[in-house]
N, C-alpha and C positions, 0 to 999 in steps of 0.2 A: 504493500500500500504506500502512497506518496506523502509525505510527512507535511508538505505546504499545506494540498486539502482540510488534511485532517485538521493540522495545527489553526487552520480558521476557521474552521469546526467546533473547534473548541473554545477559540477566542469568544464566538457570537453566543455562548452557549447560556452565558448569564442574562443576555436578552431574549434567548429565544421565545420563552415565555408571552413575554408583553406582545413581543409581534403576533404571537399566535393568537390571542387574546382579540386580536384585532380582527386578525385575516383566515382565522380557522387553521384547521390541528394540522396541515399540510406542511409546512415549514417547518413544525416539532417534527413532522413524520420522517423526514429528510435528514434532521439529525442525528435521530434516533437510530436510523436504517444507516448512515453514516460512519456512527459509530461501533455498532453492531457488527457491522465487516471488517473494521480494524479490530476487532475483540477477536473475533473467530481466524486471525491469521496464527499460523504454526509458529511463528519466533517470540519468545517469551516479552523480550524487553518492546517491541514495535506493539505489543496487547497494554502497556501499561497506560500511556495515555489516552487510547477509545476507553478503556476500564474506566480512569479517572472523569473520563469525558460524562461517560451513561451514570454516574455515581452523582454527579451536580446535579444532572436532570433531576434523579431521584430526590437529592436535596431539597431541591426548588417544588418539585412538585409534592414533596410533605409539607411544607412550611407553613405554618398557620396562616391560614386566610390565601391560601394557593387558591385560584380559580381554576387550576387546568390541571391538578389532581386525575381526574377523572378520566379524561381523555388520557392521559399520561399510563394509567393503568390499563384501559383499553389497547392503547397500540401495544402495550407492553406482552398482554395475555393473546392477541393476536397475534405476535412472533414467535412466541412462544409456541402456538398452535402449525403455524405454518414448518412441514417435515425440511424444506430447503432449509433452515436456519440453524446455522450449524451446533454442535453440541457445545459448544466453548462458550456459544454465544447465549445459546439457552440457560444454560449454567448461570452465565451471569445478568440474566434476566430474572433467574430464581432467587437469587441475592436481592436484589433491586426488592422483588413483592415482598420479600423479606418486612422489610422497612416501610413498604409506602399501600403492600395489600389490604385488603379488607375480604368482607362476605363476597364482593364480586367475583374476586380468584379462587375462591374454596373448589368450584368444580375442578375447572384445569389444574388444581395443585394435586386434585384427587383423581386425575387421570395419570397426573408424571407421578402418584406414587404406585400404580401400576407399572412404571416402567421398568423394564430389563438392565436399565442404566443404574448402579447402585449410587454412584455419587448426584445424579439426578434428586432419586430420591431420596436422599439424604437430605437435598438440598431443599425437597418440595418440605420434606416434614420440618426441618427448620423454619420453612416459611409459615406454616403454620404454628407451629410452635410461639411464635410472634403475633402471627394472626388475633386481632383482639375480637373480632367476631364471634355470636355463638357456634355461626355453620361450620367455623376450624373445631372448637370445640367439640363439636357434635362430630365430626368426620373422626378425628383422633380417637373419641371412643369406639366409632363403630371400630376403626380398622383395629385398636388394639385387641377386642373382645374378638373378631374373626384371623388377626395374623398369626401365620402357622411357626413362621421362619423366628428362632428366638430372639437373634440378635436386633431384628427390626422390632420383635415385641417389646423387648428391652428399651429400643431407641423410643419409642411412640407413648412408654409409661414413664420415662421421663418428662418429654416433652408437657403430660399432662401436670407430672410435677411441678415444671416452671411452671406452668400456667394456673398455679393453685384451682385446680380445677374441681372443687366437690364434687359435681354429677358424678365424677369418677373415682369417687373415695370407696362405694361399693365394690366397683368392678376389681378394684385394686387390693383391697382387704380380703376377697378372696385368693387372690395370687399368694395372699402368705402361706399356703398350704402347700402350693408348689413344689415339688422334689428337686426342681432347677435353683440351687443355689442363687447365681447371679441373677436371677429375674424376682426372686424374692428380696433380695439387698435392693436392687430398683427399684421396687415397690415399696418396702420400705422407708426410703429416702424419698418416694414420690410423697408418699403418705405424710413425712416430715413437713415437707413446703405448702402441701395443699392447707395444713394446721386446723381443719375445720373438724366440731365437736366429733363426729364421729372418725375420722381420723387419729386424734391422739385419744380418745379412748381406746382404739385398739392398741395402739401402741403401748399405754401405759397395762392394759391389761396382759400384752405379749410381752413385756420387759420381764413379769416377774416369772414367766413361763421360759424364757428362751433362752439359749446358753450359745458361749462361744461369739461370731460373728453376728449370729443373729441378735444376739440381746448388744455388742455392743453397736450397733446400726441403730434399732432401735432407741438407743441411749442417744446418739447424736443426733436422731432424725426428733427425739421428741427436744432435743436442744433447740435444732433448726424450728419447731412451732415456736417454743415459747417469746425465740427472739424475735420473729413473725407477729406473736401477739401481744407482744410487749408495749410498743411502742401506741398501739389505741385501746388493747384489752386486758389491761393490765392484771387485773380480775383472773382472767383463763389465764395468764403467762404462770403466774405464782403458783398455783398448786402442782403445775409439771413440773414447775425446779425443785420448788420443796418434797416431790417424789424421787427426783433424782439424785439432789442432796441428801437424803434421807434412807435412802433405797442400797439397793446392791451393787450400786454402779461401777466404773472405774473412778480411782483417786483422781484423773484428771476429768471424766468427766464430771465429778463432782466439783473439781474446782472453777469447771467453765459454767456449770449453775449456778454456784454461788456470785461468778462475775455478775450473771445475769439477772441473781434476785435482787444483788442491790441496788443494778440499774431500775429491774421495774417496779421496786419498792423503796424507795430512797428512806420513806417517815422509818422502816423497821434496817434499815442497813445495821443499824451499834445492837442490835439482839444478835442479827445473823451474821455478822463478824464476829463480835465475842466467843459463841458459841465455837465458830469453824477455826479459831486460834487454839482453843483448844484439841483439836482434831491429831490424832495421830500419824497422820498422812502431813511430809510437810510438802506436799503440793499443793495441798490443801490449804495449809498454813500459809505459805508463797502467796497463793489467792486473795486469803483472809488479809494480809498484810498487805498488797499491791494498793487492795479493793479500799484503804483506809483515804487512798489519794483522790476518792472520787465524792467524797463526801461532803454534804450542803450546807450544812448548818455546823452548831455547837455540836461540839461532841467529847467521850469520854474515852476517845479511841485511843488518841496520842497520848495519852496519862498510863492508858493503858498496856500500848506497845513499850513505852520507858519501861516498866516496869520489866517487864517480860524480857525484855532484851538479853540482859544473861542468859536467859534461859534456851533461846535460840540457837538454830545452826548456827556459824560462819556465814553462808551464804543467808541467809534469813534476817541478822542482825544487820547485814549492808545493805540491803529492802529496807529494813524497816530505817534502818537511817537515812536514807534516802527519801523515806515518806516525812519524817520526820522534822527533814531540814527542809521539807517545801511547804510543810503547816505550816510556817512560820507562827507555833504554837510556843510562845516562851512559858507557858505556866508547867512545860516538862523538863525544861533545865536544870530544876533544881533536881530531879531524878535521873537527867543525864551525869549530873555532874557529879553525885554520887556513885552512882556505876562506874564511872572515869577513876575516881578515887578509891576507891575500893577493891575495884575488878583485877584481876591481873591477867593483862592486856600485850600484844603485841604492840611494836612500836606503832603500826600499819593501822591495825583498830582504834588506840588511841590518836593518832592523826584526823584518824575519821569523823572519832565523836568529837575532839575541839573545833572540828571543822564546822560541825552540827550547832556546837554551842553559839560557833561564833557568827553565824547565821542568824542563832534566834534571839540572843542579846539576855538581856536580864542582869539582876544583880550576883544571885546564885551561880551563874555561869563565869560572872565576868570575877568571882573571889576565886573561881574554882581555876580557871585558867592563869589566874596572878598565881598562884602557891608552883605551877606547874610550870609558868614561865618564868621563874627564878632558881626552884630547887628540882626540877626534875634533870635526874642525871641523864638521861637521851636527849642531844644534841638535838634530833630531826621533831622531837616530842616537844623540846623548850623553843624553836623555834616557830613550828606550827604554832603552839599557844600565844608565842608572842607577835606573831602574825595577826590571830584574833583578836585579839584584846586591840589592836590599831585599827580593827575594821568593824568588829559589832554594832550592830544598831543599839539605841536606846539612851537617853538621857538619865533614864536610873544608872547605867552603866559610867557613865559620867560622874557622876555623884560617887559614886561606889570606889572609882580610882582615884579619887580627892580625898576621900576620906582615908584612903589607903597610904594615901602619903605622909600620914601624920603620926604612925604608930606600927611597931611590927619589928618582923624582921628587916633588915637595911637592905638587902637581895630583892624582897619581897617590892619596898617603898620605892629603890630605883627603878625599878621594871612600872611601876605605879605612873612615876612621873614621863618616866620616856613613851608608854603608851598612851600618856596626854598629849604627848606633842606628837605622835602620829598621829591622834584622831583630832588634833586642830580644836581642844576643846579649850578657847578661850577665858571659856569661865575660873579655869586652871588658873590665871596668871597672878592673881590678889596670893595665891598661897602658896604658888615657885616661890613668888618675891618673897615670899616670908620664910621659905626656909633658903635663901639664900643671905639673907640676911642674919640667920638664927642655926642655920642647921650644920649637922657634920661636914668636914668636905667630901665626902663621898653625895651627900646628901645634895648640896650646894651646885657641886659640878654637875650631876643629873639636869638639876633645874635649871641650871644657867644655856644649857642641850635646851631644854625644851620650849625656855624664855625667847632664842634664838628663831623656832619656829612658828612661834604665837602670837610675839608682840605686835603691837601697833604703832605707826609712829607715834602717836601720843604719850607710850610707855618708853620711847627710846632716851628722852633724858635720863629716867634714872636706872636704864643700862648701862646710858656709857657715864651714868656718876660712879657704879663701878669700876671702871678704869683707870683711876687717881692712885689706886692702890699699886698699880703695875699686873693686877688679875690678868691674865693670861686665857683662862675658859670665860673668863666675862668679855674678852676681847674676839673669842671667838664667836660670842655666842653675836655680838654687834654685828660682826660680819657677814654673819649665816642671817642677820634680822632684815639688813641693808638689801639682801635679795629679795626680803618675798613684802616687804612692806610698800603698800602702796601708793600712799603720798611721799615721794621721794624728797618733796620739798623741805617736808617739815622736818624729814628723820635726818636729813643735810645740814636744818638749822641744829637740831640739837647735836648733832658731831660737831660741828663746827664752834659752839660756844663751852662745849667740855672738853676739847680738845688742847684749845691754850697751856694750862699746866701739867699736861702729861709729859713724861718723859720721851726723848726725839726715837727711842724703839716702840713706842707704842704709836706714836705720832707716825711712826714707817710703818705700822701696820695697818694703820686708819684710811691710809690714803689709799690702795687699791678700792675700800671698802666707800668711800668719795667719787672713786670713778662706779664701779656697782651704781651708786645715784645718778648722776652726772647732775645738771642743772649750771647754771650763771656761777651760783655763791659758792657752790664746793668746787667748779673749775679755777673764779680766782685764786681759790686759797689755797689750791695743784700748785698754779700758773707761778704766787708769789714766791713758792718753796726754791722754786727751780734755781737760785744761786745763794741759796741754803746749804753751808759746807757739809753739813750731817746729813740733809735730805734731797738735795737735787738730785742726784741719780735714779732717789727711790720715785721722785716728782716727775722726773723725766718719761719714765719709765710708765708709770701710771699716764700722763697727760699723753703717750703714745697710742697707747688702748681706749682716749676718750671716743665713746662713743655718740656723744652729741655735736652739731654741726656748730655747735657753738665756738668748736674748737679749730675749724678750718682756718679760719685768718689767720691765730696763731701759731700752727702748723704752719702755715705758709712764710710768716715774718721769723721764725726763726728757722726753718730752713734757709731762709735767706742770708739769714746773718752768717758775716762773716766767721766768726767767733764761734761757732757751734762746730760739734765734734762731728769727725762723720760718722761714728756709729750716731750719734742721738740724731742726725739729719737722719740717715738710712731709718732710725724707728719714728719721726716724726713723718717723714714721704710715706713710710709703711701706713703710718696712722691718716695720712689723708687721702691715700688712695681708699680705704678700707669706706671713709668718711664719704668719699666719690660714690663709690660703690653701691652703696647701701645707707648714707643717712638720709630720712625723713625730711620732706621739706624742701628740697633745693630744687630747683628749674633745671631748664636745659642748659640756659646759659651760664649758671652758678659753677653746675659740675664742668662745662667746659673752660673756663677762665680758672679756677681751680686744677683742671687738668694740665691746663698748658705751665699755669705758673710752677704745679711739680715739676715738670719737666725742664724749665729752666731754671729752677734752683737744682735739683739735682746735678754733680758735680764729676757720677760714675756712673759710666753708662749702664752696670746694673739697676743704676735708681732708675732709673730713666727709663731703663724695659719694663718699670712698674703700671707705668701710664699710656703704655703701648693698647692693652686688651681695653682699656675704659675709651679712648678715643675710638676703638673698632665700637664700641657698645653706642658711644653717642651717635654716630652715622651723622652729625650734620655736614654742611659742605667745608666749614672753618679746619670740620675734626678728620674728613676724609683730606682738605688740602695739606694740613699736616702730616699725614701719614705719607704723602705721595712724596714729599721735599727729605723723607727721609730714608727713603727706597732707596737711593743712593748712598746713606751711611754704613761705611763700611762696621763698623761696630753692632748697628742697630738692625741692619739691614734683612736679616732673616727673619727677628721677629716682628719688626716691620711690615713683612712679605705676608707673614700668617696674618695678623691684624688686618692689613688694610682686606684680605680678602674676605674676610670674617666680616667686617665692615661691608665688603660687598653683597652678600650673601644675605644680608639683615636688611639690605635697602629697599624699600617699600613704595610703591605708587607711581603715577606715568611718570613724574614730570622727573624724577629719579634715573629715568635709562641714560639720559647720555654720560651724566656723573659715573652711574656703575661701571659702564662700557669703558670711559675713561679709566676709572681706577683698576679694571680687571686686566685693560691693557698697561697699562703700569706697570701694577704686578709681575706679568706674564712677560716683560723686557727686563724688569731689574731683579726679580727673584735668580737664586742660583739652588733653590731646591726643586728639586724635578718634580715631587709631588705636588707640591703646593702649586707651579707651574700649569701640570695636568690638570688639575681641579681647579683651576680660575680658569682655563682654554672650557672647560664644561659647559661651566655656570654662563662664559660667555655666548659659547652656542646655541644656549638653549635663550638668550634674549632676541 
């Protein structure tokens, strides 16, 4: 077949509809027949899009509020009828009624299941099977009541299966007498899905009769009703679980009805768990314990499983912890944390449970986990706890580590404090300061750690009033503050007015922690250090790393000066390129007058390669005519070559080509790297 045809065949085929709609069923019938000869050719792949073609129709013509439905199934059952239409073709005509037949097709599908063709009729009983009309209905029982052949009886007492068909719960009930194995199992499991009263009566009345195979089919077929009638008869669902719960079932089927009573009984779930935790089956148990995660309301479940929890497998206790930690039920913490404490536990289990604890928060947990995150001799066990204790939910839990700080063991109270300052609990800071003022120095140093991560600017004076002493951890801890405090301004005024009488080693550690801020007031009092015999280097050094643009001019004038060494030029050029780069705030023009005046203060042509990649970055014509005057420097000249092409490569819009075209042949005359040569010849070809 010719692939153009077909392929507009298929293009038109989302219209075909509307037009027919207009001009009658002749233009469907042409696509349909169209398609149908590409279905019926012998090469597998050339069948795939007429299949996909006749499968849209089908679409189109089920689609609520279709008008040409009908016709659609007409021509459908008339190809079907006609003997020229080949079997490939028929086949996937059967598929199609599948989906879009009704009573119309019930004859023709009960003539192809007369046929000699097995996959035909396979094909016709699927369609029926689907079939929502009674005439499928009614067809399927006559033939199963008269087919002789088993395998096909088999196939047709399923099919009534799907189709929850009662009329045929009689016919079917007697097949359980059957000598034929597998057509009793089908029946069976027919009898399972049809779920209607006289259905699982017999089932429930065959279960306590039948042994082997038989009874467990049964078992899962009266499963398969109750989940059936679960869902609107909740009424009938309950007494089949509670028979099979109750009954001589398997331990797994018993655990799939108890899944099922407490979906369709939710008010009675905390009876019917309780009891099945006690069960001696632990699939059962498994069940009982899963079945705790499904539950609506208030319950006494989670109080319950704590309890039990020694009691359980290995594999049973990591369930139930696992249900446990998604309650987010804290009123069993305090039962967790007792078993924790008491139990003797693997490192692995105990990991487990502070994991639980630390999930559900509480005060009972959060004492439980202090004793563990100080004195438990397993590394991986003091860890995990002390992981918890920095992330549990709960303001009682807050409370609880303050008040921890003030009495105890000193193992116990440092862990107290430092997991105040992982949990950012500000409230904390009224009573660091008070044992840093009052407490051991173990005591002291803790809190000064965690003053560092909690204060506010507003508490930074009387950190750094700390300082006068020569403190050391109180200087750290200003440092560590300077990072995470948000008004930079304020916490610059206060370094800056208790800084005066420190000693010039503390006064050299203050000043990194001045650039951390940056701002106006802490750059001048960098700036004024800088011919400070004790602190200029440390000044220099700091005012190199400024990161605010505040500091570009002066970067610029004392690179210029004569008088400046060349390492502090080489880290003030460092610091203004960085400044180019990446500060806030500057134009296009700022960073380019900036750029240029690095490069003529710089005094070594490594400085000088520093401002190379920032003039490719700006792309104006000032920063590419630079670039081009320097192609020719024998020093700069290669990294010149990369830049200006990078520069080319970034140029953006019409009025841009002659500039690029220029600059690319530049390049491509005074470069002496072959590659960089090659890839500007590229870039220029392709303008």
């Amino acid at each position: 077949m010719k692939r153009f045809p077909l392929t507009l065949c298929l293009t038109f085929t989302s219209v075909g509809f509307a037009f027919a709609d207009h001009h009658g069923g002749d233009d469907l019938a042409k696509k349909l027949d169209a398609l149908l000869a590409g279905v019926s050719q012998s090469d597998e792949v050339q069948r795939y899009e007429p299949r996909m073609g006749v499968r849209d129709l089908t679409s189109a013509a089920s689609a609520p509020g279709s008008k040409t439905r009908d016709a659609y199934v007409t021509l459908l059952l008339d190809r079907l009828a006609k003997d020229e239409t080949q079997q490939a073709a028929k086949a996937w005509i059967l598929r199609q009624l599948e989906n879009v037949g009704s009573g119309e097709s019930v004859p023709a599908l009960e003539k192809i299941m007369g046929s000699p063709f097995h996959q035909l009729r396979e094909l016709a009983r699927r369609a029926l099977e689907q079939n929502p009309s009674e005439e499928a209905g009614a067809l399927l029982r006559a033939l199963a009541s008269s087919e002789k052949d088993r395998g096909t009886k088999r196939a047709i007492i399923h099919s009534l299966g799907q189709r929850g068909d009662a009329k045929a719960a009689g016919m079917i009930v007697d097949l359980l007498a059957s000598k034929d194995k597998a057509l009793r199992l089908t029946a069976i499991q027919a009898l399972g899905k049809i779920a209607s009263d006289e259905a699982t009566k017999t089932l429930t009345k065959g279960l306590g009769e039948a042994k082997g195979a038989d009874a467990q089919a049964m078992a899962e077929a009266l499963l398969e009703s109750a989940s059936r009638l679960s869902a609107h008869h909740a009424d009938k669902a309950k007494p089949i679980l509670e028979g099979l719960y109750h009954g001589k079932a398997s331990a797994v089927v018993k655990a799939a009805a108890l899944r099922e009573l407490v979906e369709a009984v939710p008010a009675e779930a905390d009876d019917v768990i309780l009891l099945a935790l006690q069960s001696e089956e632990s699939v059962v148990r498994q069940a009982a314990i899963n079945a705790c995660r499904h539950l609506s309301g208030p319950s006494v479940l989670p109080n319950v499983l704590a309890v039990k929890l020694p009691d359980f497998a290995a594999d049973e206790r990591a369930m139930a912890l696992a249900v446990l930690s998604a309650s987010g039920d804290s009123t069993v913490a305090a039962q967790l944390a007792d078993t924790l404490s008491k139990g003797k536990h693997s490192a692995e289990e105990s990991v487990s449970l502070i994991g639980v604890l630390g999930k559900l928060g509480g005060v009972d947990a959060a004492e439980s986990l202090l004793g563990l995150s100080s004195l438990s001799a397993d590394e991986t066990v003091k860890e995990a706890a002390q992981a918890a204790l920095g992330s549990m939910p709960g303001a009682s839990v807050d409370a609880s580590l303050i008040a921890a700080t003030e009495t105890g063991d000193v193992d116990a109270r440092v862990q107290a404090i430092a997991s105040l300052g992982e949990r950012g609990t500000i409230e904390a800071i009224s009573a660091l300061f008070a044992h840093v003022d009052r407490g051991p120095k173990t005591i002291r140093k803790a809190s000064l750690v965690s003053l560092g991560v909690l204060v506010s600017s507003g508490e930074m004076p009387r950190l750094v009033g700390y300082l006068k002493s020569g403190d050391k951890d109180a200087l750290k801890a200003v440092v560590q503050a300077c990072r995470q405090v948000r008004n930079k301004d304020e916490a610059a005024d206060a370094i800056l007015s208790g800084m005066e009488p420190l000693k010039p080693e503390m006064k050299e550690s203050l000043l990194p922690a001045l650039g951390v801020l940056g701002g106006e007031k802490a750059f001048g009092k960098v700036q004024g250090l800088l011919g400070d015999a004790k602190l200029g280097k440390v000044a220099m050094r700091t005012l190199s790393r400024w990161s605010g643009v505040e500091a570009g001019p002066v970067f610029l004038s004392l690179a210029q000066n004569g008088d400046t060494s060349e390492t502090d030029r080489t880290l003030l050029l460092r610091g203004l390129g960085r400044l180019i780069d990446q500060g806030d705030g500057l134009d296009q023009a700022k960073r380019l007058e900036w750029t240029l005046g690095g490069m003529n203060a710089a005094q070594r042509s490594t400085d000088k390669k520093l401002f190379l990649p920032l003039l490719a970055k700006l792309g104006s014509t000032e920063s590419v005519e630079t670039l081009v005057g320097l192609l020719d420097d024998k020093e700069l000249s290669a990294e010149a070559s990369q830049a200006a092409l990078d520069a080319a490569k970034g140029m953006r819009g019409r009025r841009s080509g002659k500039a690029k075209q220029r600059l690319l042949k530049a390049v491509i005359r005074s470069a002496s790297d072959k590659g960089v040569v090659e890839e500007a010849q590229k870039v220029l070809d392709k303008l």
